[in-house]
Residue, then its C-alpha position, 0 to 999 in steps of 0.5 A: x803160465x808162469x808166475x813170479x811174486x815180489x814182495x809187493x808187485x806179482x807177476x804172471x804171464x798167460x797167453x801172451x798177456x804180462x799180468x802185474x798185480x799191486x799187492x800190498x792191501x795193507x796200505x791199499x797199493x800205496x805207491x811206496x818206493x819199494x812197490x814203485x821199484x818192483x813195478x818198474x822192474x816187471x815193466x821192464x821184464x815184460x816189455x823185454x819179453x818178446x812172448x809178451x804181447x802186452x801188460x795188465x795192471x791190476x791190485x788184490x784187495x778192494x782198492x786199486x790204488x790209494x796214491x802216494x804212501x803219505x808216511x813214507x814221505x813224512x819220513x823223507x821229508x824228516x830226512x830219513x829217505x825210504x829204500x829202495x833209494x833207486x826206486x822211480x819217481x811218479x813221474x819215470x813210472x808214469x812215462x814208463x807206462x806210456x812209453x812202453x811199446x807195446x800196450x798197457x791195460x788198467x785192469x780197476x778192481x776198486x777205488x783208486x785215490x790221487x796218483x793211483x788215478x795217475x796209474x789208470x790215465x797212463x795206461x792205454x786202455x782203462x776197464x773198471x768195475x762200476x763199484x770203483x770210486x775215484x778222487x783227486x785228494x791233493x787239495x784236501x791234503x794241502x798240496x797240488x795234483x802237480x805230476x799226475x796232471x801230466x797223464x790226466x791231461x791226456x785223458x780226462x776233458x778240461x771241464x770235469x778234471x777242474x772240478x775234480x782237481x779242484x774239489x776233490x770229491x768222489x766220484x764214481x766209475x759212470x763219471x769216470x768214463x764221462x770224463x774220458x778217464x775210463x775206457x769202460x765200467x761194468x759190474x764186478x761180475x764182468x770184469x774179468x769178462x770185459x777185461x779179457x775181451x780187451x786182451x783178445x782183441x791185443x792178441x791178434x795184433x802183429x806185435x810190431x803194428x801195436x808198437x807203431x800204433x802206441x807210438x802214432x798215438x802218443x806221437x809227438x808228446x814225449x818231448x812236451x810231457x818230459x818238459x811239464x813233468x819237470x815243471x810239476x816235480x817242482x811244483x809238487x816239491x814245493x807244496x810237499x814241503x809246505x806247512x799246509x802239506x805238513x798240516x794236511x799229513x797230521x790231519x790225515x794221519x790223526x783222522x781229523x779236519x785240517x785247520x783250513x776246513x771252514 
């Protein structure tokens, strides 16, 4: 087992499987520009690895996930852009993940909010614990799930993700897997267990099969998603940069109602 800590992303490889946990609890695995970076990186490292048969995201901490760092880009849009500057946008992380060769499993050990979500549709294979709740807060926060659409689209059916999209309530992990957006919930005691399940079946696969097998899978939607990530950058671009957007950030960041609340 070999084992490598970032600061914010860890990366450990056992038995074929790349493990990278987002560990940066204090901000619930917020996607800062500097956890963006080092996910990047380690997908990079394990898709060069040909010891590598496959990745597992993963968090420590109870949250997977909470999406976009919202105090990061409340200091970019004041004009004070976070380090590092070469960081990913959502959008070449999430086609990073979708595009990688060889196969990518969301392993959900909590609540996962907004792009976080985005996180486990880009993934192949998506196993959570029952106790993981999931919404889409955009709306709430007076922007659009404009680039996560992307990868949702793919995953989630029509009908849950216009209710979900559009109400940004909670929902749990048995909803979750209704709609399309999970592989598998189970409880916490036996996600490891289901987790590994997965990961045996991906051992057995001949490495260059699984490859073709993603591709075949994905086939035909590379040039059609790069084309609607580009669309929905600037529709988020332009909601971000909104006086709603701006609205929705001092609400969250006061703990109160927006003004738009009835």
């Amino acid at each position: 087992m070999a084992e490598t800590t970032g600061e914010l992303v860890r990366w450990e490889v056992d038995r074929g499987i790349a493990t990278l946990t987002l560990d940066s609890p204090g901000n619930r695995n917020a996607l800062s520009a500097r956890l963006r970076a080092e996910l990047s990186r380690g997908l990079a490292a394990a898709m060069a690895d040909d010891g590598v048969r496959g990745v597992v995201l993963t968090a420590s901490g109870s949250v997977f996930c909470a999406g976009a760092d919202l105090k990061e880009i409340a200091a970019e849009r004041a004009g004070h852009p976070p380090a590092p500057a070469d960081a990913p946008g959502m959008p070449e992380l999430f086609s990073a993940v979708m595009d990688a060769p060889k196969p990518v499993v969301a392993r959900v050990n909590g609540p996962a909010r907004a792009g976080g979500i985005g996180l486990v549709a880009a993934a192949d294979i998506a196993v959570a614990t029952t106790e993981a709740t999931f919404a889409f807060t955009e709306v709430r926060i007076g922007v659009v799930p404009a680039i996560i659409s992307v990868p949702v689209a793919a995953r989630m059916h029509h009908r849950w993700m216009s209710r979900y999209f559009l109400t940004g309530e909670t929902f749990d992990a048995a909803a979750a897997v209704d709609s399309g957006l999970l592989t598998r919930a189970v409880p916490p005691e036996e996600l490891d267990a289901a987790t590994e399940s997965v990961l045996d079946g991906l051992r057995q696969g001949a490495p260059r099969a699984l490859a073709r097998t993603k591709e075949l899978l994905g086939a035909g939607h590379a040039s059609e998603r790069e084309a609607a990530f580009a669309e929905m950058g600037e529709l988020s671009a332009e909601f971000f940069d909104s006086a709603d957007a701006a609205e929705g950030r001092s609400a969250f960041r006061e703990k109160r109602q927006p003004n738009w609340v009835l």
